[in-house]
C-alpha positions as CSV (number, residue, x, y, z in Angstrom):
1,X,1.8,11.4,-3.2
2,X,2.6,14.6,-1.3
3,X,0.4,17.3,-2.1
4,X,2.3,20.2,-3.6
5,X,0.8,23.2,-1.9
6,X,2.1,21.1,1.8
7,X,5.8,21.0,-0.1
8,X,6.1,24.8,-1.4
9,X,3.9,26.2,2.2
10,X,6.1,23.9,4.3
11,X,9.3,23.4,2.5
12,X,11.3,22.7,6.1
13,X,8.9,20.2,7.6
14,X,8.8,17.9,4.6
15,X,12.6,17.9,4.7
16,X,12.4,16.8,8.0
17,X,9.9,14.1,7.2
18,X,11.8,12.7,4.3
19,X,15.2,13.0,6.2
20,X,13.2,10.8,9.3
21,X,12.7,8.1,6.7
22,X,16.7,7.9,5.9
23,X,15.4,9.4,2.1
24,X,18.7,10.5,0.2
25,X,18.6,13.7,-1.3
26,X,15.7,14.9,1.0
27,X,16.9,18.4,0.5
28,X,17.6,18.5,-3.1
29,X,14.5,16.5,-4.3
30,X,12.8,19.4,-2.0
31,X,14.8,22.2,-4.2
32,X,14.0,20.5,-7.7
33,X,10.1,19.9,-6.6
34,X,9.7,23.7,-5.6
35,X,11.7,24.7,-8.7
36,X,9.9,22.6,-11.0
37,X,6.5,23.9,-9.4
38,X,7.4,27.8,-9.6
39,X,8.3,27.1,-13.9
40,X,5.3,25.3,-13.9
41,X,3.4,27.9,-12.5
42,X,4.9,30.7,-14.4
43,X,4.3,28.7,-17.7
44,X,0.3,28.4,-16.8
45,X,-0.1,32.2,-16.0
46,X,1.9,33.2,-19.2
47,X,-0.6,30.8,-21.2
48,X,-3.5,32.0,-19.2
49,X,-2.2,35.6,-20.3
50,X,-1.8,34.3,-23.6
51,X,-5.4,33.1,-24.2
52,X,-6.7,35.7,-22.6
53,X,-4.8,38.4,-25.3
54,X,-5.9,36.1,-27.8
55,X,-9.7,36.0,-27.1
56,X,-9.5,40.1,-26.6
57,X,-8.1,40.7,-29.9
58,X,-10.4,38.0,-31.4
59,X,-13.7,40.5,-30.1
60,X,-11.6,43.0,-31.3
61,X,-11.6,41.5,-34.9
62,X,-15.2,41.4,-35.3
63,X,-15.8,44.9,-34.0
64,X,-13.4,46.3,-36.3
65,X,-14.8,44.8,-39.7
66,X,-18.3,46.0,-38.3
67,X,-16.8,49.4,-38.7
68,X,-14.9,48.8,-41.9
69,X,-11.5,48.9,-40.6
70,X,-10.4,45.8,-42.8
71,X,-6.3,47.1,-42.1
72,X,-6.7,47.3,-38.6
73,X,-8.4,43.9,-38.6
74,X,-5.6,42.0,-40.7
75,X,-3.5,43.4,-38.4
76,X,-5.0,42.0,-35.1
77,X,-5.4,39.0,-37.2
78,X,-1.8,38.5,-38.1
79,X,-1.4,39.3,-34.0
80,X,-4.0,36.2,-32.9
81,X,-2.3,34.0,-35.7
82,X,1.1,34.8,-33.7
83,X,-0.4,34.1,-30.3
84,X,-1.7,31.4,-31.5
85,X,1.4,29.3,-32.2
86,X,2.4,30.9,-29.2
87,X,-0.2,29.5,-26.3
88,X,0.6,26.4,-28.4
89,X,4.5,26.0,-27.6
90,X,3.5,27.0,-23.9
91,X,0.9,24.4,-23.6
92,X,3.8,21.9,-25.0
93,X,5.7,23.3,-21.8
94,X,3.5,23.1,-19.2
95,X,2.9,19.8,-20.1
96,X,6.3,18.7,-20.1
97,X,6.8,21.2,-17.2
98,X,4.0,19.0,-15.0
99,X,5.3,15.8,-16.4
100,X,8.6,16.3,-14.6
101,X,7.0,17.8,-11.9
102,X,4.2,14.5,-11.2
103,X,8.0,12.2,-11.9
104,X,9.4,13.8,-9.1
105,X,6.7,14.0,-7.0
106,X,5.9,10.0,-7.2
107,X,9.5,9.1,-6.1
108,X,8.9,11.3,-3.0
109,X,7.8,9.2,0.1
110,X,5.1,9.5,2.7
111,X,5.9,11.9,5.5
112,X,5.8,9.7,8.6
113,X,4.0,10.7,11.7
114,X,5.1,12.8,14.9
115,X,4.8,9.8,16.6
116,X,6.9,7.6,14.5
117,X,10.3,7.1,16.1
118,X,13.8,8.4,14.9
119,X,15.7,5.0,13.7
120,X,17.7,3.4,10.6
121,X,16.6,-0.2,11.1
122,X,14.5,-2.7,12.6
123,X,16.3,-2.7,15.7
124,X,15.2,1.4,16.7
125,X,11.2,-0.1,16.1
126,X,9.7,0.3,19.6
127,X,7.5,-3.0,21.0
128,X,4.2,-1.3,22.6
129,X,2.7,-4.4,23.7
130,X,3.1,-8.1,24.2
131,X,0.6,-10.6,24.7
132,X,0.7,-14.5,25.3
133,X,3.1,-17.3,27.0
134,X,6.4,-17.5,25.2
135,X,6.7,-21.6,24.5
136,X,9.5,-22.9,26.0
137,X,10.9,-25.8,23.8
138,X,13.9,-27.6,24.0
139,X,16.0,-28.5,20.9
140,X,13.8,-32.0,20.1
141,X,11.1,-29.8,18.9
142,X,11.1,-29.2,15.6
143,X,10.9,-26.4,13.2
144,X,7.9,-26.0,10.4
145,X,10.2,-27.3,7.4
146,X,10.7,-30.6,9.0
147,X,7.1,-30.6,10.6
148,X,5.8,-30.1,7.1
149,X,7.8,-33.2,5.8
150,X,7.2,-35.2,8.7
151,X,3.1,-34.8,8.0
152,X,3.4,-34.6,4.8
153,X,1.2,-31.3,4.3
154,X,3.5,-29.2,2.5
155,X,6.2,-29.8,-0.6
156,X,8.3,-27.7,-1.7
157,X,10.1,-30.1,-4.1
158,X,7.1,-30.1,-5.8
159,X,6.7,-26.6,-6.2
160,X,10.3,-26.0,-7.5
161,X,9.3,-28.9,-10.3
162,X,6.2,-27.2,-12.0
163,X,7.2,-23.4,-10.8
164,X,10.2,-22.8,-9.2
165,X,11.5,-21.8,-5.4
166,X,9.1,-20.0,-3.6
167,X,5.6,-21.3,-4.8
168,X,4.9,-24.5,-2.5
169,X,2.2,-27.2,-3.1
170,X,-0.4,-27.7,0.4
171,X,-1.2,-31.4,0.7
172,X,-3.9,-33.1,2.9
173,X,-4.5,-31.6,5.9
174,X,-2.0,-29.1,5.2
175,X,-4.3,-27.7,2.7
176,X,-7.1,-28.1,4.4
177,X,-5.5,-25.9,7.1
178,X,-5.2,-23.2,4.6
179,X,-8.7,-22.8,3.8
180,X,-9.9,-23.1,7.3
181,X,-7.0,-19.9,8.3
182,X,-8.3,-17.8,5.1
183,X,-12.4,-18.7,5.8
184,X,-11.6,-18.1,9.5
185,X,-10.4,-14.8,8.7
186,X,-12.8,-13.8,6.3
187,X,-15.7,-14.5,9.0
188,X,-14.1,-12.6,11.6
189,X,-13.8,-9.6,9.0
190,X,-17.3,-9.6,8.1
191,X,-18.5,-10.0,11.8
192,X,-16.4,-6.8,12.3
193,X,-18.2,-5.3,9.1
194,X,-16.3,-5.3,6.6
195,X,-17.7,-6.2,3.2
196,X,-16.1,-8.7,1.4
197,X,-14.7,-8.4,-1.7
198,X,-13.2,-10.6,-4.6
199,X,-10.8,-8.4,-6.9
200,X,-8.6,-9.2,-10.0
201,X,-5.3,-10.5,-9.1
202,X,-3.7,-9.1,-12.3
203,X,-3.6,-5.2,-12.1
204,X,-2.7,-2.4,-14.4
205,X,0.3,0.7,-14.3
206,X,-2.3,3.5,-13.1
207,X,-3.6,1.0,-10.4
208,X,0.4,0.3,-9.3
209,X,0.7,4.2,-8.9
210,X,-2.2,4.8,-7.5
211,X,-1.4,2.9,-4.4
212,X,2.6,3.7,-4.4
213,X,3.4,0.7,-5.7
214,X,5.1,2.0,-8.4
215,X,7.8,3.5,-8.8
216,X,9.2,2.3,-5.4
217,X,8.6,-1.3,-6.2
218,X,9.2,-1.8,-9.8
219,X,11.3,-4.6,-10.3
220,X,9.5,-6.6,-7.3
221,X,6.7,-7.4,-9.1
222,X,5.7,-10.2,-11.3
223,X,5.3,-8.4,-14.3
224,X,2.8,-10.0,-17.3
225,X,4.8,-8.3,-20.1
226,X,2.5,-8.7,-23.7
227,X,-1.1,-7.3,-21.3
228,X,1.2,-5.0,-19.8
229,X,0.0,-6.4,-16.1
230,X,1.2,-6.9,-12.8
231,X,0.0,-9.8,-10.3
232,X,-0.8,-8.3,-7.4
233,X,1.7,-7.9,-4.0
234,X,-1.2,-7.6,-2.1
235,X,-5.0,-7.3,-2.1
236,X,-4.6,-3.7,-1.1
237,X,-3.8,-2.8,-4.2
238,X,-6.9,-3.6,-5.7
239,X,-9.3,-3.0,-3.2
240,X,-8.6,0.8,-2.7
241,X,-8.4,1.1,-6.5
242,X,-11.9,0.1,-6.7
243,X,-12.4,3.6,-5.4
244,X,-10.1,5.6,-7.7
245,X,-11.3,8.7,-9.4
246,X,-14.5,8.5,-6.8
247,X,-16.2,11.5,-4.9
248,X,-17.7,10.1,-1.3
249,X,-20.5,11.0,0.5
250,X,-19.9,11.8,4.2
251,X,-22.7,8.8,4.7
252,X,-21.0,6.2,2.9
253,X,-18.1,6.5,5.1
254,X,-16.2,4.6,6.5
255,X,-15.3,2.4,3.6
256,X,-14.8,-0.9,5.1
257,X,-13.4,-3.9,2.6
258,X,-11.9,-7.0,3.5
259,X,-10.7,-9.4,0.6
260,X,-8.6,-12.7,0.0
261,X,-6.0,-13.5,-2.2
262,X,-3.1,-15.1,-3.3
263,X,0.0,-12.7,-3.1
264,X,3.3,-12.4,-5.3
265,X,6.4,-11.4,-4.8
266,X,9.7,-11.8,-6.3
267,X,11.4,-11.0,-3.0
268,X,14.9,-10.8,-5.0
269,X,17.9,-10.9,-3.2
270,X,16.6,-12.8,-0.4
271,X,18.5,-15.9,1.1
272,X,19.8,-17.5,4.3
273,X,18.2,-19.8,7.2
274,X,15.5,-16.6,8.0
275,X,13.8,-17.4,4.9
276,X,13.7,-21.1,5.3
277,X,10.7,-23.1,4.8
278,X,7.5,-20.9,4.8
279,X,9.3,-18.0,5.9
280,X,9.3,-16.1,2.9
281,X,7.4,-17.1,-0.5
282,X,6.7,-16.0,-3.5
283,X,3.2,-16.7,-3.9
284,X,0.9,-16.7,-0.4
285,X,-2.3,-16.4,0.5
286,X,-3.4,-13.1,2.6
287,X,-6.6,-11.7,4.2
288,X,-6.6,-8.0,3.7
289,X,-8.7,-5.3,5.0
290,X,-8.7,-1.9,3.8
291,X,-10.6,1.2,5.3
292,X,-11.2,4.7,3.5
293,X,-12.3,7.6,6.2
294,X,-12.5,11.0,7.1
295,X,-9.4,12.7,8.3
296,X,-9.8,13.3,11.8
297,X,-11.2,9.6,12.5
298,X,-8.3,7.8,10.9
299,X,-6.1,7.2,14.1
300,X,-9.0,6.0,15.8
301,X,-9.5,3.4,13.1
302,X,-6.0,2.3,13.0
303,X,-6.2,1.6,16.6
304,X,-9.5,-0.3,15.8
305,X,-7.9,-2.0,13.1
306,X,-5.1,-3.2,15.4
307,X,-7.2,-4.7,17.4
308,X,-8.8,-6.7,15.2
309,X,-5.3,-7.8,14.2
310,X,-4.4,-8.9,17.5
311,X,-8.1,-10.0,18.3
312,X,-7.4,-12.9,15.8
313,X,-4.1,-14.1,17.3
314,X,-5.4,-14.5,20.2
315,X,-8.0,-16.4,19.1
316,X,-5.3,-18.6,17.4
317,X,-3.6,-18.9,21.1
318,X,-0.4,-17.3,19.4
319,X,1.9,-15.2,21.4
320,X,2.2,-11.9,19.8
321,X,3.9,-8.2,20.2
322,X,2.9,-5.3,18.4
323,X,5.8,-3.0,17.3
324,X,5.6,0.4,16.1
325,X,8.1,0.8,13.5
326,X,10.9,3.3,13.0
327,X,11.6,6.0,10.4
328,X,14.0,3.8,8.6
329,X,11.7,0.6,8.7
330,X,8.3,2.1,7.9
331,X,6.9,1.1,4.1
332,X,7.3,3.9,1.7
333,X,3.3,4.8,1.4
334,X,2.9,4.5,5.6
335,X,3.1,7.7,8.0
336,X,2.6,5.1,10.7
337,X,2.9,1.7,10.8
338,X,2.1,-1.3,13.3
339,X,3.4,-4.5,12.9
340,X,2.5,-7.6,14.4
341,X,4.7,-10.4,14.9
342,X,4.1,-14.0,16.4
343,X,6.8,-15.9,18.0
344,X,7.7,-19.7,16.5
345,X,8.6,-22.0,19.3
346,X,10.7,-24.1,17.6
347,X,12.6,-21.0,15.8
348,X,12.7,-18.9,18.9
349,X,12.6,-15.9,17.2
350,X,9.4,-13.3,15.9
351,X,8.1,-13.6,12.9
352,X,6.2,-11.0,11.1
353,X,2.3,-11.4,10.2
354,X,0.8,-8.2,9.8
355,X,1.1,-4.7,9.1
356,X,-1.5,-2.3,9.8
357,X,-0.9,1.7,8.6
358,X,-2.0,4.5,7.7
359,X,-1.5,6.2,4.7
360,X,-3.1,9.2,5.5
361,X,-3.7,11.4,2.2
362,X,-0.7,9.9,0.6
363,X,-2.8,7.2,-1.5
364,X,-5.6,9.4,-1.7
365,X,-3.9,12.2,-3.6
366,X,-2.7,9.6,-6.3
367,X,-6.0,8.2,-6.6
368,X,-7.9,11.4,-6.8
369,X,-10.1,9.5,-3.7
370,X,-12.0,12.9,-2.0
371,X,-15.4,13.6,-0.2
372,X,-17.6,16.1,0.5
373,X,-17.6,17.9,3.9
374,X,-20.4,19.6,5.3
375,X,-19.9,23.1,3.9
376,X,-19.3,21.0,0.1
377,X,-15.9,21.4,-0.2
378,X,-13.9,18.3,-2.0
379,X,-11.7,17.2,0.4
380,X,-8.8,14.1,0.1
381,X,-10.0,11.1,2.3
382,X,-7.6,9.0,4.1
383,X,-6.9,5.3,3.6
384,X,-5.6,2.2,5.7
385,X,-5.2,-1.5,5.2
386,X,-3.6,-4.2,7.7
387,X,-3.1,-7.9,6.4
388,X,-5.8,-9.9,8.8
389,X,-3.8,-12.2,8.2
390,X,-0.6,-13.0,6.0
391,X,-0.8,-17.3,6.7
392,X,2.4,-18.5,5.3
393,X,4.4,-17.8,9.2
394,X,0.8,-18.0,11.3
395,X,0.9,-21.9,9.8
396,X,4.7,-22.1,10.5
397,X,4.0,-21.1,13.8
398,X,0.8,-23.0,14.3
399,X,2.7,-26.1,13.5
400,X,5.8,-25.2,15.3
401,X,4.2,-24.1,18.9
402,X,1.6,-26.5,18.7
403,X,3.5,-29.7,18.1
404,X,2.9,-32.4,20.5
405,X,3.9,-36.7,21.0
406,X,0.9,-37.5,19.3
407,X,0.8,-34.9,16.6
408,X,0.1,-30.7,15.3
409,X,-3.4,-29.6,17.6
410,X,-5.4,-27.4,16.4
411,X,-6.4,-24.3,17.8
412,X,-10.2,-24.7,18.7
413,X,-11.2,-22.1,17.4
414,X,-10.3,-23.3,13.8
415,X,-11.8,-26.8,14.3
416,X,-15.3,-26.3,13.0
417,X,-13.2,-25.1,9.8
418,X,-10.4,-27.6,9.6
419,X,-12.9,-30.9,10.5
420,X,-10.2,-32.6,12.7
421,X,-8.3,-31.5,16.0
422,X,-4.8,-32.8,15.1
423,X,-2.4,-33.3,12.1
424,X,-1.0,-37.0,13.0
């Protein structure tokens, strides 16, 4: 959540900001949010005014029957009585007054960064870097979805008959593969130290707004409706809440959490061959990790975070490009955003696997997350996470680029987690 003081100091720059992220009504959300602030405002130094008139006359009344003045006294009374009801029907407004005021403020986006480029769409996201041999394979190759049949490792068929679309049963090896990707992941994290955690995949309404999932995804979560719940789109969600309402010390920084869990995500509306197979599920497993840090040493841990990204594709013998995303393309909570995409062999095209961003003080200011600098002023801490990694399309493109004649190898660094060195 935008900080209110940045909207009514730098009313311009955060037009500019939202209008960068294609937001409608940049301008006029702007207007309503400065409006909204100035009644708020107004109401709290009337009521401040109020009480203060009220507490004066209430010394006042005591002073006054000391020195027998019982008319006088009634008289102040009947005045406190009336500014009474009066602080009451302006506490009744200023908390309607904020009410409208936090709505508006939690359908406002992240600012993005300077260095985020102008763009409406995927296609304006700039590639920084790419990394690894493109596989050259000719049509016999096949893609994951027939792979997946072919081995027997994968049914979707099942899935649709105990859940639905979306939610596929790992057989076998194929399952076996799974565990190795998430414990493979989960090592690497905690060589890098992070601390591992295990969180709830259920989560509550304040923990949804606390990390801008809601309001900009309602509707896109699975939504337990009797607890009032939601299952989780991501681990993020739950790990950063762990710190919500929390004052840091400088030496417990930087927060460094890496979890696993199994995602959901209605994904409605989406249909057509890019989807296909395990292109996009409903439920999938993700490694997340999640840092909290000072302000001026967040960039530097994105770019260390990155790395770590990319450190574990490589180690998967994936080609990989990191792209940094657009003004239109960037996720609601990000100022900046990397993503990470592998390419499938078989597909020819990219495939998404990992986002890393930075959030800046966005998530912080809804979570009331702060520390204390040096001179003990509370200040808002900064927060990142980066899926390390999402496996659904690192399988599809493990089985796609590293199909052979005599069956799926695989990668040698996952062997001593898998057991076996091919899917035949």
């Amino acid at each position: 959540m935008l900080q209110i003081s940045l909207i009514r100091e730098h009313k311009q720059r955060v037009i500019n900001g939202l209008q960068k992220k294609n937001f409608k009504n940049a301008e006029q959300i702007v207007e309503q949010v400065c409006a909204e602030d100035e009644k708020r405002r107004e109401n709290q130094t009337e009521l401040d005014n109020t009480l203060a008139e009220s507490n004066r006359l209430a010394k006042e009344i005591g002073i006054l029957m000391k020195e027998g003045k019982k008319d006088q006294a009634a008289e102040a009374k009947a005045k406190t009585a009336s500014l009474k009801e009066k602080s009451k029907e302006l506490s009744e407004n200023l908390k309607e007054s904020e009410s409208r005021l936090q709505k508006l403020l939690y359908e406002m986006p992240n600012l993005p960064a300077d260095r985020v480029p102008a763009g409406k769409t995927a296609e304006d996201n700039v590639v920084l870097l790419q990394d690894g041999e493109i596989p050259d394979f000719d049509d016999s190759f096949l893609p994951h979805w027939e792979l997946i049949k072919k081995y027997d490792i994968v049914d979707f068929e099942l899935g649709v008959k105990i859940t639905g679309a979306g939610f596929p049963v790992y057989k076998g090896k194929g399952a076996r593969l799974q565990r190795a990707l998430i414990n493979f992941f989960l090592d690497e994290a905690t060589k890098a130290g992070y601390l591992e955690i295990q969180p709830p995949i259920l989560v509550n309404e304040e923990s949804c707004l606390a990390t801008g999932q809601l309001p900009d995804k309602e509707g896109q979560m699975y939504f337990a409706n009797e607890d009032k719940l939601y299952l989780i789109p991501t681990a993020e969600v739950p790990i950063t809440n762990l710190y919500r309402d929390t004052i840091l010390k400088v030496d417990q920084l930087p927060i460094k959490n890496v979890g696993y869990t199994p995602c959901f995500r209605r994904e409605a509306g989406s249909w057509g061959a890019h989807v296909r197979g395990l292109n996009r599920l409903h439920q999938f497993d993700k490694v997340e990790i999640v840092q909290i840090t000072q302000p001026e040493k967040s960039y530097e841990t994105l770019e260390q975070m990155s790395a770590h990204i990319q450190g574990l594709l490589k180690k998967l013998e994936l080609p990989y490009r990191v792209l940094l995303l657009c003004g239109g393309d960037i996720s609601f909570n990000a100022a900046l955003c990397y993503d990470m995409e592998v390419f499938s062999g078989a597909q020819k095209r990219w495939l998404e696997v990992s986002s890393a961003s930075n959030f800046e003080t966005f998530q912080a200011n809804r979570l009331k997350l702060r520390f204390k600098d040096e001179n003990g002023k509370s200040q808002l801490l900064h927060t990142l996470n980066g899926s390390a990694l999402a496996l659904p399309r690192i399988m599809a493109a493990l089985l796609e680029n590293n199909q052979t004649p005599e069956g799926i190898r695989i990668p040698k660094v996952l062997q001593a987690y898998t057991g076996f060195d091919l899917i035949s």
